[in-house]
N, C-alpha and C positions, 0 to 999 in steps of 0.2 A: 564755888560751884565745882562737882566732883565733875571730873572727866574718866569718862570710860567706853570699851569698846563691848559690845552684846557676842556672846558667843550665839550661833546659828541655834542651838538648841534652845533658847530666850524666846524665838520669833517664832518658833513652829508652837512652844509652849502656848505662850500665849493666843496663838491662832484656832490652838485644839479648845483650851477652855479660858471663860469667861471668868470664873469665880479664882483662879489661882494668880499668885504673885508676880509670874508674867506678864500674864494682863492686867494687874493693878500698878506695876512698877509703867509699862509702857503708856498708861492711860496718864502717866503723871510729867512724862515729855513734853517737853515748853515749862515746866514749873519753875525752873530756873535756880534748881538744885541741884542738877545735876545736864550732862550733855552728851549723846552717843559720838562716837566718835568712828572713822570710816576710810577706806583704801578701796580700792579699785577691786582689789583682789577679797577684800571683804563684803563688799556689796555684788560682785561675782555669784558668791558663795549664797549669800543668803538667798540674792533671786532662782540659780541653780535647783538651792532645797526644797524653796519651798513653791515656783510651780509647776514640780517635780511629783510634789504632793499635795497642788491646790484643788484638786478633786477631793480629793479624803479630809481636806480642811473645809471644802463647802464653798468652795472660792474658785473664781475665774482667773487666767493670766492678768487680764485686766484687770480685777481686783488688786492683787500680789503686783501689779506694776504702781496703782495708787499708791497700795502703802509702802511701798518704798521712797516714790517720790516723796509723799509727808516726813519718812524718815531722814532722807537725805537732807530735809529743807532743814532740819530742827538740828541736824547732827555738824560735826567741823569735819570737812574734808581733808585728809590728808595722802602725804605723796611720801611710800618710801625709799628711803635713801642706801638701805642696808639690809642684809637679808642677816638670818639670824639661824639659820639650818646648820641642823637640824640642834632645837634647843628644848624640844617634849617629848615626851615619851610616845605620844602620835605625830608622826608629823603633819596629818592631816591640818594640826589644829596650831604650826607656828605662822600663819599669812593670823592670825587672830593675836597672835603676841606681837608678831612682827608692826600690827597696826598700833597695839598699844604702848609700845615702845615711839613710833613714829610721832605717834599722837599727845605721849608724855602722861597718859592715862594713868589715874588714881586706883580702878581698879581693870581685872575684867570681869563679869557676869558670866557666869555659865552655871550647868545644873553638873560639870562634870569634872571637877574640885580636882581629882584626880590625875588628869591629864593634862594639868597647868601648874604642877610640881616643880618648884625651883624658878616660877617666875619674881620671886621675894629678890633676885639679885640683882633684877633690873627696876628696882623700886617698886613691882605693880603688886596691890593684892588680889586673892583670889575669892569672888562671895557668892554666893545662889544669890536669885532675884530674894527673897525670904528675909536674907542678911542684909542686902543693900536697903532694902525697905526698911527694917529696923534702922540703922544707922541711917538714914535719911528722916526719921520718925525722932530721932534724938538728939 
């Protein structure tokens, strides 16, 4: 089973549209191929974004609190022990490395390849939802 952590732009993906790899990759949690994986400071973030922007998604607080709990239920909690700052070129985006370090994560998932340069040192790689679907497909 791969382990990995969802970069915040996965979650809003797939909230915007139905037919792209976000929402075919998340529709595939519990399959037991793979497992999100999660920090305090990661699930922070996601709640923050997105009902931030659950109006523009079509979505309620209450909705965005649902699917988190589902999220959390499916995902391995984790607690980190070491902070890793500044290790990206944003640092908006190392509480996302810092999880999958904690978590021991195979990869992370994001659409934004670029600002997770130089995570190959800490064993994790980097895939679009698109890539992990293929490699999950084979």
């Amino acid at each position: 089973m791969y382990q990995v952590v969802l970069d915040t732009n996965i979650l809003v993906a797939a909230l915007r549209s139905r037919n792209g790899a976000s929402w075919h990759l998340l529709g595939q949690l519990g399959n037991g191929q793979w497992r999100p994986n999660l920090t305090v400071a990661v699930v922070l973030e996601y709640e923050a974004t997105l009902k931030r922007n659950c109006r523009a998604l079509g979505l309620s607080e209450r909705d965005i609190d649902t699917l988190l709990d589902g999220l959390c239920s499916q995902s391995g909690l984790h607690r980190q022990y070491f902070f890793w700052r500044p290790a990206l070129p944003d640092p908006n985006d190392d509480f996302v490395l810092e999880a999958a370090v904690a978590s021991h994560s195979d990869f992370v998932i994001t659409f934004n390849r670029r600002d997770f340069v130089g995570i190959e040192s800490f064993g994790i790689r980097c895939l679009t939802p698109g890539e992990f679907l293929i490699l999950l497909r084979s």
